[in-house]
C-alpha positions, 0 to 999 in steps of 0.5 A: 281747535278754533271756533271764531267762525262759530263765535261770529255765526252763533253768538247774537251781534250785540254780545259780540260785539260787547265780547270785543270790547271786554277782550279790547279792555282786558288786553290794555290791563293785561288781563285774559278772558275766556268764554267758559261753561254752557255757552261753550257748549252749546256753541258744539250743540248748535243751540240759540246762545242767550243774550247773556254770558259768563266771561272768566278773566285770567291774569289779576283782580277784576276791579279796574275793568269792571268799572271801566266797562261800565262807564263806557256801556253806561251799565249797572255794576255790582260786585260780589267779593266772596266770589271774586265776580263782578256783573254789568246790567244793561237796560235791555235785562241783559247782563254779562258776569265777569269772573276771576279765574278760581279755584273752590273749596267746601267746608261742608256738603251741600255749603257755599264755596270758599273762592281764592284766585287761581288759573283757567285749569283749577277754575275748569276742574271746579265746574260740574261737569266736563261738557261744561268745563271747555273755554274760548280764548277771547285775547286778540293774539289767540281769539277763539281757540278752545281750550279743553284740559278735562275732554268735555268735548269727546264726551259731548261727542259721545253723550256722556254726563261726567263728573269731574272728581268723585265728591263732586255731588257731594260737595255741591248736591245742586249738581244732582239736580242739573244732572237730571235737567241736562240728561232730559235737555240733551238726552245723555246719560250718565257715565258709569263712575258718575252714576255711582257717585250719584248713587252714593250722594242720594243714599246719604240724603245730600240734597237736604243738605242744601238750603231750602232757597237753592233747592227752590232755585233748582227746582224752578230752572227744572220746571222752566226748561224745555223737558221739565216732565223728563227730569222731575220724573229722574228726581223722583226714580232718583227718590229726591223728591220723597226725600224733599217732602214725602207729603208731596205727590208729583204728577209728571203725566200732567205735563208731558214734555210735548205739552211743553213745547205747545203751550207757553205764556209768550202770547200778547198780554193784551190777549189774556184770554185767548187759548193759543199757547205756542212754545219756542223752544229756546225762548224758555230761559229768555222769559221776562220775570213776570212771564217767568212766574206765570209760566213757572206757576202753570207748570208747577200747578200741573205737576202738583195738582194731587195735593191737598192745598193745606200740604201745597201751602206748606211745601211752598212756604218751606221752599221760600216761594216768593208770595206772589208765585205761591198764590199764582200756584194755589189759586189755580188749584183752588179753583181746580179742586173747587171744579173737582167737588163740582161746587156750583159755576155761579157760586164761584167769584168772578175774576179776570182770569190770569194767563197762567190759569188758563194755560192749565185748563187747557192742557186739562182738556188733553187729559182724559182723566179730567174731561168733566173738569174741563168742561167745568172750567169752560162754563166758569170761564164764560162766568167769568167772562160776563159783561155787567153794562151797569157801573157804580156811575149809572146806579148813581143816577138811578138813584141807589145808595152807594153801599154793598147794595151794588155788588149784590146788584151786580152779583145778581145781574151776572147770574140772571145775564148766566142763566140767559134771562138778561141781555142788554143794558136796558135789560139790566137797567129795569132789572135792577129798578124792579128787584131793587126800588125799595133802595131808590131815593124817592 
């Protein structure tokens, strides 16, 4: 079967036309490489193929291509010699990995793998699943002919999850969490020896054999994909998520996997404040990092709005979340429990609310069950939203001392602007003056 017509409709222009390249280069040096994995397989969905790709080399050491290819494109090279892989980063964020044909061994369930070279066949029989061990020839003298040893495709056909080999969870029980992301992605369903080797790997606790980083990893490419609600509830039928922290309460219902395809942070920055949250649904894996975190961080809030901040706090320090995506999540559920106990709006900081925290309110205001808190949320949402006219500058000049004095000027100025008893700046301005002459320099 040839597939140049797909990869010349499918793929975006400027990854084919840096394909070419790399096949033009490696045809000089001898070298063959292949399209591999989950680009190849959604060529056969018919699905939106990112900017980025996987590009297996047959034939010999990498090295002299690599660094060819980026002297040309004017790209960043890294190289990671454990994996016998070399990766180019483009200033667009793109980048393309390119990977020597290998074969994979595991000291240990749940280790990293010891890589040594190999041919196209041993590198397919080392993939997780047979949907994702099918390769495209990009060589000039067989372009696009597929190349399908362990017949992912007749199992995409029938829509099938398949292992290939029965220690294949066990060896790498990041592939149990894949299983449950590609299932609810695609709606498949496992095949009946898969499910008993699934079966068997969560009875022996394999996943707590992997590190804390890769089941965070994980974690993370599920909450971010398009059927996150799907796939979190297989993990915990599944019983890997008790097995993670039985503290944790995880609360699928939350988000449903229609809320995912309504509501996204993709919406103009500038516009932080608006409620119009509209999802594309394959532009999810394609997010900037800072889109990515906020969005990652309304998903997780949801999913995890039942637990206790001092269990919360704890649960994302054991998985190694980044600082700055533990508080994006805990600061949106501080200010929901704080909404839950009904502690006074006004009592409340006042902050510039984050897109990611107003994504979560408003999915709230689709949930029954957290009417009050919504109606909460709009009423500190408009606290928060309050214009103080006076600044530092214009208390200066009316005379006050710099010092705490001004935030509690301005503190007590948004209450009384709150409660409707001030209304414009010169409002503010005599306000200030008669509840506070007693600090004017005279």
């Amino acid at each position: 079967m040839n597939l140049s017509s797909q990869l010349k409709s499918q793929l975006p222009p400027l990854l084919l036309e840096r394909i070419k390249i790399v096949s033009r280069m490696s045809e000089s040096l001898k070298l063959k490489p292949y399209l591999v994995g989950g680009m190849v397989r959604d060529l056969f969905l018919n699905r939106a193929i990112e900017k980025d790709c996987d590009l297996t080399i047959a034939g010999g050491y990498l090295k002299n291509l690599s660094a060819r290819l980026a002297k040309t494109w004017g790209a960043e090279l890294s190289s990671y010699p454990q994996f016998k892989t070399f990766t180019l980063r483009f200033e667009d964020g793109s980048h393309i990995d390119l990977i020597t044909t290998r074969k994979e061994t595991y000291p240990f369930p749940g280790s990293l793998p010891l890589v040594k070279s190999s041919n196209l066949k041993e590198d397919l029989l080392r993939r997780d699943f047979s949907i994702n061990a099918m390769a495209v020839s990009l060589s000039k003298s067989d372009w696009g002919e597929l190349a399908d040893p362990l017949n992912g495709l007749n199992d995409l056909k029938k829509k099938i999850i398949k292992v290939l080999h029965a220690k294949s969870f066990k060896d790498d029980p990041t592939r149990i969490f894949r299983a449950a992301r590609f299932l609810s992605r695609f709606n498949f369903e496992l095949d009946e020896t898969t499910e008993k080797c699934l079966q068997k790997s969560i009875k022996d606790k394999d996943a707590l054999k992997l590190s804390w980083d890769r089941i965070r990893v994980e974690l993370e490419k599920i909450a971010l994909d398009e059927k996150p609600a799907q796939a979190l509830k297989l993990l915990l039928d599944w019983q890997i998520l008790k097995q993670l922290d039985a503290k944790i309460k995880w609360n699928c219902k939350s988000l449903t996997d229609e809320d995912c395809l309504k509501y996204s942070l993709l919406l103009a920055q500038k516009d932080t404040h608006s409620s119009s949250f509209l999802l594309d649904r394959q532009r999810s894996s394609q997010l900037q990092a800072t889109e990515k975190d906020s969005l990652l961080a309304y998903r997780l809030a949801l999913l995890l709005k039942e637990n206790s901040i001092f269990d919360l706090e704890n649960f994302l320090e054991k998985l190694k979340f980044s600082k700055n995506g533990k508080e994006k999540i805990l600061n949106i559920l501080r200010r929901y429990q704080d909404l839950k106990s009904k502690k006074a709006i006004t009592s409340l900081d006042r902050h510039e609310l984050q897109i990611e925290m107003i994504a979560f309110f408003e999915t709230l205001s689709k949930i029954f069950e957290e009417e009050k808190v919504y109606k909460l949320w709009q009423k500190y949402r408009r606290w928060c939203d309050l214009k103080v006219f006076l600044d530092g500058d214009a208390l200066k000049k009316l005379g006050f001392l710099p010092g705490p004095l001004y935030g509690k000027i301005f503190k007590t100025i948004a209450l009384k602007k709150y409660q409707g008893k001030l209304k414009s700046k010169e409002d503010e301005i005599r306000f200030a003056v008669d509840n506070f002459r007693a600090r004017v320099i005279r």
